[in-house]
C-alpha positions as CSV (number, residue, x, y, z in Angstrom):
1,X,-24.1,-8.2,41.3
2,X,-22.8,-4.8,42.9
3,X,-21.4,-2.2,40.5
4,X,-18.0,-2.4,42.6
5,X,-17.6,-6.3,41.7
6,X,-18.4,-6.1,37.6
7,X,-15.1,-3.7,37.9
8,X,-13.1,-6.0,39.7
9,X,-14.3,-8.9,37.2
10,X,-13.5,-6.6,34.1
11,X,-9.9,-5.8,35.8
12,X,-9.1,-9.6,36.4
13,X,-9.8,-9.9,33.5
14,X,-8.2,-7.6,31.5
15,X,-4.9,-8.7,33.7
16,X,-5.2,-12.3,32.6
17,X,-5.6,-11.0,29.1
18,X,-2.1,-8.6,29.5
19,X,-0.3,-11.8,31.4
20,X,-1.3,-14.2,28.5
21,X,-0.2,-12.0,25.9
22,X,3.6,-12.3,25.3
23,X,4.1,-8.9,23.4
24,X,2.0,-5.8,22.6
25,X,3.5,-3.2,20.5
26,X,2.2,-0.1,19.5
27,X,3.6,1.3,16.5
28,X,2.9,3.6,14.3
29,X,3.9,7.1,11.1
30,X,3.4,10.4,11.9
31,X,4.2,12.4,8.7
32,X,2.7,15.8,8.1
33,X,4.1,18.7,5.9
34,X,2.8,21.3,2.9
35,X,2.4,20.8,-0.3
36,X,2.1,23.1,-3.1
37,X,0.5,21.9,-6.9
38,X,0.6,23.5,-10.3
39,X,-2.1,23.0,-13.2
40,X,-3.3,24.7,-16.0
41,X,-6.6,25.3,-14.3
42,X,-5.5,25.9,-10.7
43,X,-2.6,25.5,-8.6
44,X,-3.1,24.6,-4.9
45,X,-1.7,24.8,-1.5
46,X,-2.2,22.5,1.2
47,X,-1.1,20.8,4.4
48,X,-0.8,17.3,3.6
49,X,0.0,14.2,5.6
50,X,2.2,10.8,4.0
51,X,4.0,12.3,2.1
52,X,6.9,10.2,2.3
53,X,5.1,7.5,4.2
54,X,1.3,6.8,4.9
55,X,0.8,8.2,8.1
56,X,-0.2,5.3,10.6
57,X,-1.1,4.0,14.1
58,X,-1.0,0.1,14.8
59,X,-1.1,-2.4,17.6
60,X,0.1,-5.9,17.5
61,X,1.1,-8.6,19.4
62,X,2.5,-12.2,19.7
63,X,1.4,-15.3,22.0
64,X,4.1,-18.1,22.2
65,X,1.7,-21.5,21.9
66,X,4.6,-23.5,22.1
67,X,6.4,-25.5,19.5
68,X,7.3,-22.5,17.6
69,X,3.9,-21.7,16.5
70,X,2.5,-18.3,18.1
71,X,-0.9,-16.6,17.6
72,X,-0.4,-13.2,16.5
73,X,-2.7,-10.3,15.3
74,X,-1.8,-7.1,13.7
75,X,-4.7,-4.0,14.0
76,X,-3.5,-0.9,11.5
77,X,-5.4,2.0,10.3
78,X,-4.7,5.2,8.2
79,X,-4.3,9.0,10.1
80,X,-4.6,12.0,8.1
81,X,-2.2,13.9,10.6
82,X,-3.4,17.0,9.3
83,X,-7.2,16.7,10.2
84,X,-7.2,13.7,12.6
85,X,-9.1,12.1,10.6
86,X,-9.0,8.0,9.7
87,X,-9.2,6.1,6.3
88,X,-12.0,3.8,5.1
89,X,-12.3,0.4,4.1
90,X,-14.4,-1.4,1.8
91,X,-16.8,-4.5,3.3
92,X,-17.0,-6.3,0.1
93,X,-14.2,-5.8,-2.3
94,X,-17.0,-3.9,-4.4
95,X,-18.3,-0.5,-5.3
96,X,-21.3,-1.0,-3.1
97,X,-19.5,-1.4,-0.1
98,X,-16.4,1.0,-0.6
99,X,-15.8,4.4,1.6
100,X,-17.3,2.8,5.0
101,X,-14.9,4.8,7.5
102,X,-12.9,2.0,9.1
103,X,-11.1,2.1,12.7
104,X,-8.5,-0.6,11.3
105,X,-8.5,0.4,7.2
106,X,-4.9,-0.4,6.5
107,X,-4.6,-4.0,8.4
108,X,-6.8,-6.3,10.2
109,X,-5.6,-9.3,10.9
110,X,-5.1,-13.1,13.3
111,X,-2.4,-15.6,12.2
112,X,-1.2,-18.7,13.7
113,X,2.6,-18.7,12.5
114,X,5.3,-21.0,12.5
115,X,8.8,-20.2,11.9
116,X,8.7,-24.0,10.2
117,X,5.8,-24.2,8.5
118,X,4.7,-20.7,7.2
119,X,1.6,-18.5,8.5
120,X,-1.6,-18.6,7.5
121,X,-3.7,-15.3,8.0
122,X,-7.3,-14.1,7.9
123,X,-9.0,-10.8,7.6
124,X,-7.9,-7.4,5.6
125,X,-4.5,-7.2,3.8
126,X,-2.1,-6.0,1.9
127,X,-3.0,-7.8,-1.5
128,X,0.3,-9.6,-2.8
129,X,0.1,-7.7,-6.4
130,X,1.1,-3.9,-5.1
131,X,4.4,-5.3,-2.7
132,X,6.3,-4.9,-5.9
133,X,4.4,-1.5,-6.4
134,X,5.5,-0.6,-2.8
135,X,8.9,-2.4,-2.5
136,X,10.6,-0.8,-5.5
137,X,9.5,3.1,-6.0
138,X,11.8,5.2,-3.3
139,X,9.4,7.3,-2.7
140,X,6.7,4.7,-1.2
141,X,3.8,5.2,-3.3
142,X,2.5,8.4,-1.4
143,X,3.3,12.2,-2.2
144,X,3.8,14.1,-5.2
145,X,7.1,11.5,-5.8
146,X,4.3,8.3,-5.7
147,X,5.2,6.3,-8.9
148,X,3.1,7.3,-11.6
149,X,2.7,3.7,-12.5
150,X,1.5,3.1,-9.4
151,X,-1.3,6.0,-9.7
152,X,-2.0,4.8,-12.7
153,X,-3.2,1.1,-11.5
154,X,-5.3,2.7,-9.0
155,X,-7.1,5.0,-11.1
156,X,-7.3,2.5,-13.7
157,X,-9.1,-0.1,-11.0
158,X,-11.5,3.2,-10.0
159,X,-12.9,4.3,-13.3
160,X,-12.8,1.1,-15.4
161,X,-16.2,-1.1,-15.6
162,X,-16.1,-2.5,-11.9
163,X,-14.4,-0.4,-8.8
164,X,-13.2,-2.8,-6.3
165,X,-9.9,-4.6,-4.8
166,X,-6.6,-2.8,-5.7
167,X,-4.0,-1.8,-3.1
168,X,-6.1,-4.5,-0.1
169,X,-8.5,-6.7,0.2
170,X,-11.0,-7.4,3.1
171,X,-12.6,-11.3,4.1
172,X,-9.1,-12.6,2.7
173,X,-7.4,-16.1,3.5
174,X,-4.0,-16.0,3.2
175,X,-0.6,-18.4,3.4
176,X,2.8,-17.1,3.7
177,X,5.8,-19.5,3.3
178,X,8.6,-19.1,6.3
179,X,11.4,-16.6,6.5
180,X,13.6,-19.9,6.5
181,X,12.3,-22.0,3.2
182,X,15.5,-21.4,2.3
183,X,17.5,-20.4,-0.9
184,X,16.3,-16.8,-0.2
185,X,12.8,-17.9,-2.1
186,X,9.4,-16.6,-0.5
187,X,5.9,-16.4,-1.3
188,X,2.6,-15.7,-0.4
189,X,-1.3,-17.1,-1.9
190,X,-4.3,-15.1,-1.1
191,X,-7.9,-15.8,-1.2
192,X,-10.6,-12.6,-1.0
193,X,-14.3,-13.3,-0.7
194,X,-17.0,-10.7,-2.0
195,X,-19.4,-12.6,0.2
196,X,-22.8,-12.1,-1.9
197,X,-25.3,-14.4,-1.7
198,X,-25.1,-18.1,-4.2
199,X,-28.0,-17.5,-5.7
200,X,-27.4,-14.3,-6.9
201,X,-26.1,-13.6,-10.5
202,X,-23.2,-11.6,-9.1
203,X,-22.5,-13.8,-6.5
204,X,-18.7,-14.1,-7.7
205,X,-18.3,-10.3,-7.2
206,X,-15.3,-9.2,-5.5
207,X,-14.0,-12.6,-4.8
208,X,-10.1,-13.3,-6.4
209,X,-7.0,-14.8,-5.6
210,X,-3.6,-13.1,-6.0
211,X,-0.1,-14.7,-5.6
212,X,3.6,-13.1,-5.2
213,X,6.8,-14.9,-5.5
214,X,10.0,-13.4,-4.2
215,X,14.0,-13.6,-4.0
216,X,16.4,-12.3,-2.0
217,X,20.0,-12.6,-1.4
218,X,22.5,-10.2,-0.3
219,X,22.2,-6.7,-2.6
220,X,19.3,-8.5,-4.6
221,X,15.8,-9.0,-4.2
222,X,13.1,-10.2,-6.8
223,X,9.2,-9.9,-7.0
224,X,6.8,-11.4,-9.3
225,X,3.2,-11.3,-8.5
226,X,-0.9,-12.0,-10.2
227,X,-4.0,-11.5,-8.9
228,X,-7.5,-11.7,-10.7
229,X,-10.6,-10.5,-9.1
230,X,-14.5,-11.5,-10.7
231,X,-17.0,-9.4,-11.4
232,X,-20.0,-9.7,-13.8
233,X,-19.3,-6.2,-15.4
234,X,-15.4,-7.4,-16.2
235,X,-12.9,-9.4,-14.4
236,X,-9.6,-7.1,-13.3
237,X,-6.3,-8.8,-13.7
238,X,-3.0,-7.7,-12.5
239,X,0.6,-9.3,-13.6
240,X,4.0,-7.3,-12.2
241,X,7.6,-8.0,-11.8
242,X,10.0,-5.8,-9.9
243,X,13.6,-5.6,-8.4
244,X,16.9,-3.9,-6.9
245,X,20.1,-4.3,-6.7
246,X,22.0,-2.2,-3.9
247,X,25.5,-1.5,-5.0
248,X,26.1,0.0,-1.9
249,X,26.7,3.7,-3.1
250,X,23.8,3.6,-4.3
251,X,20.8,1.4,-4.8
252,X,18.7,1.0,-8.4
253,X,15.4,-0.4,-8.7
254,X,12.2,-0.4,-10.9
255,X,9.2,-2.3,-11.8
256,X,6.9,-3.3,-14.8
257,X,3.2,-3.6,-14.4
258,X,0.0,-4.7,-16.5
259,X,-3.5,-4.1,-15.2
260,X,-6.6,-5.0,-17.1
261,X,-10.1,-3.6,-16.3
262,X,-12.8,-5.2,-17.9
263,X,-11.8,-4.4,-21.2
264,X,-9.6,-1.3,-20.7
265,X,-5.7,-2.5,-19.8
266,X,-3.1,-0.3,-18.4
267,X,0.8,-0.5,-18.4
268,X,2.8,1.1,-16.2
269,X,7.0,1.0,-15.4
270,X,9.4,2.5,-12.9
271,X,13.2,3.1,-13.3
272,X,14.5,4.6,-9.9
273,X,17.2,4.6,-7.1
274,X,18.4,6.0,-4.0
275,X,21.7,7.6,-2.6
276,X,22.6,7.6,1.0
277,X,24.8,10.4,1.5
278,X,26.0,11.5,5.2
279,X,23.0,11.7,7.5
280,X,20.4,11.9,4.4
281,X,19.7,10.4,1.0
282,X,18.7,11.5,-2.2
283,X,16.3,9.3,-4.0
284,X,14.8,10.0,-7.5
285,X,12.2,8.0,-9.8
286,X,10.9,8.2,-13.8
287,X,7.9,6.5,-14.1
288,X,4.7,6.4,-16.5
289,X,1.2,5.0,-17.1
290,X,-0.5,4.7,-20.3
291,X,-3.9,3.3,-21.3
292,X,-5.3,1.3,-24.8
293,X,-8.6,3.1,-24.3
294,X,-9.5,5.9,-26.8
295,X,-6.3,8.4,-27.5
296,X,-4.3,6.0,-25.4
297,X,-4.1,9.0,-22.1
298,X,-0.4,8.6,-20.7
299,X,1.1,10.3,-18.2
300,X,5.0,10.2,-17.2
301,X,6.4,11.7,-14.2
302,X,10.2,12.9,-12.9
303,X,10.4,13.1,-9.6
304,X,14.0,14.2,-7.3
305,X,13.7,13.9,-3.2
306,X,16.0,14.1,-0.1
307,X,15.4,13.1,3.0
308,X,17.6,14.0,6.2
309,X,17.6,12.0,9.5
310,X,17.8,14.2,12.4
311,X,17.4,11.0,14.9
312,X,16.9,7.0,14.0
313,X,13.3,8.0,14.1
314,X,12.4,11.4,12.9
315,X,13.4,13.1,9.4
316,X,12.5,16.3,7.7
317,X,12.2,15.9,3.3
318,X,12.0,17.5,0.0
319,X,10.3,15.9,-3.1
320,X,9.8,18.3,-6.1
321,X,8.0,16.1,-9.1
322,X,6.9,17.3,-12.7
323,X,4.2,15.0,-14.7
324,X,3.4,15.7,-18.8
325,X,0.1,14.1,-20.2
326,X,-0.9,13.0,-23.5
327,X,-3.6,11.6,-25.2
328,X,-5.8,13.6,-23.5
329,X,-4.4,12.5,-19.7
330,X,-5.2,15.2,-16.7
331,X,-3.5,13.9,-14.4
332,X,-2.4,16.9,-11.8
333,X,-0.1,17.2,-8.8
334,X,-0.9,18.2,-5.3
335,X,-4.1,19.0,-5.0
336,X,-3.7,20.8,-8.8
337,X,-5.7,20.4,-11.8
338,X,-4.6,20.3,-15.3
339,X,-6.2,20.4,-18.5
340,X,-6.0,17.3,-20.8
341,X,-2.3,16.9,-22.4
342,X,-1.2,19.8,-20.1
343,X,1.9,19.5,-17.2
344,X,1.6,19.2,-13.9
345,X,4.5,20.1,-10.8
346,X,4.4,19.4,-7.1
347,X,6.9,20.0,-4.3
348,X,6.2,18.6,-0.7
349,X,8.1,19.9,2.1
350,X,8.1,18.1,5.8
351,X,8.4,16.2,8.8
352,X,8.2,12.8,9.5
353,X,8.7,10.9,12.8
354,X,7.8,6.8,13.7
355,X,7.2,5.5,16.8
């Protein structure tokens, strides 16, 4: 077979492919901007990237099977706009397979949906117990404005006895009821596998389920989520519960959240809300994280931010923050660091544009 007839062949068939597919979007966050960080031991300066969103770039698509069910697939990963670079991903849902670099980090994923019967959804997700964590801070969970609750659980889930499944989850089986189960009630059950060998005495490892339940109606909308993940050093658990209610004016929201590490637990809470005003909004959050281990380390933050839209897809921002520790905490701003039970400030300043 002539070299001249494979590419014809691979053409056909990437035609076929294209004419099968009903819709293929690519989407994505580009948000890039500086960053400045105080601390008691240094301050620093840097260019930064999702600061007000994680910077993105996505593809997805949709196949109509017929009889309202579709095949679908949704392929995400993380772009530090200021290097280029991409995220990474973890194989396993344990330590031993965290950091791999990953072309698809954020999302990897091939449902078969029906708008009557739900989706079910395999691959790397979202895990159900941070939506609340990302539906109710304003500012998103990323730049120096990032709930401090929200820091908190991850750094909790990174030092504790085990490091392993926080913010997603890789080898995950999911089901997600439909948009139209009615009453404004949703939910979602999720099923993560550590995949180590039966015969192993770890073999439970990084294998958990998490659920989330949800409400929403009008100016209200309700979260509760759990999620539980084994390992033989100490099981994590995670229970949350979060809301908003949008007056209109303005919109108030917050979040409570208990995450237990082996034997170390953390609590964590965020009172917040956001202003539109003309072609902007102001936004601003309290939030803090405390610990049971040892002096009980807590850190509570106050962050103020404005965003103005310039187009339906582009916006340049402002987020100033300023974090206290106690109990021997550290935790720094922007690239700072901070000696234990000293402050911490941050201000990001930026552009951000979808597509």
């Amino acid at each position: 077979m002539t070299k001249k007839t494979l590419y014809a062949l691979a053409v056909a068939s990437l035609a076929v492919g294209a004419h099968a597919q009903s819709s293929v979007t690519i989407f994505g966050v580009a948000d890039v901007g500086v960053t400045y960080g105080t601390g008691s031991r240094f301050n620093n300066t840097l260019v930064s990237s999702s600061n007000t969103l994680p910077s993105r770039i996505g593809f997805r698509g949709q196949e109509d099977l017929g009889n309202n069910l579709y095949a679908t697939f949704w392929l995400e990963g993380s772009l530090a706009v200021d290097t280029g670079q991409g995220g990474t991903t973890s194989t396993n849902n344990q330590s031993t397979g965290a950091g791999t670099q990953a072309l698809f980090n954020r999302r990897s994923t091939v449902s078969l949906l029906s708008k009557r019967f739900g989706e079910l959804r395999l691959g790397r997700d979202l895990t159900p117990q941070v939506f609340n964590h990302v539906m109710f801070d304003p500012f998103s969970n990323v730049g120096v404005g990032a709930s401090q609750a929200y820091n908190g659980y991850r750094a909790l889930y990174s030092v504790g006895p085990v490091s392993g499944v926080d913010t997603r989850a890789s080898n995950t089986v999911g089901y997600l009821l439909p948009s139209s189960a009615g009453g404004g009630f949703g939910g979602q059950v999720q099923y993560w596998m550590g995949e180590n060998a039966s015969n192993t005495v770890n073999a439970r490892d990084g294998s958990g389920a998490g659920m989330r339940l949800t409400y929403a109606s009008g100016p209200v909308s309700l979260g509760v989520a759990a999620a539980k993940t084994s390992y033989l050093a100490g099981d994590q658990t995670t229970y949350n519960a979060g809301g908003y209610y949008d007056f209109g004016v303005v919109r108030l929201t917050g979040y409570y959240d208990r995450t237990k590490n082996g034997v170390v637990t953390g609590k964590g809470w965020l009172l917040g809300g956001d202003l539109p005003v003309g072609m902007g909004r102001f936004k601003g959050a309290v939030s803090r994280f405390s610990q049971n281990s040892g002096t009980q380390p807590t850190s509570t933050k106050l962050a103020l931010g404005y965003e103005h839209f310039m187009s339906k897809r582009t916006l340049l921002y402002g987020t100033v923050a300023r974090l206290t520790n106690k109990g021997g905490a550290t935790q720094a701003l922007g690239g700072a660091l901070t000696n234990a039970n000293d402050s911490s400030s941050g201000i990001d300043i930026g552009i951000r544009t979808s597509f």
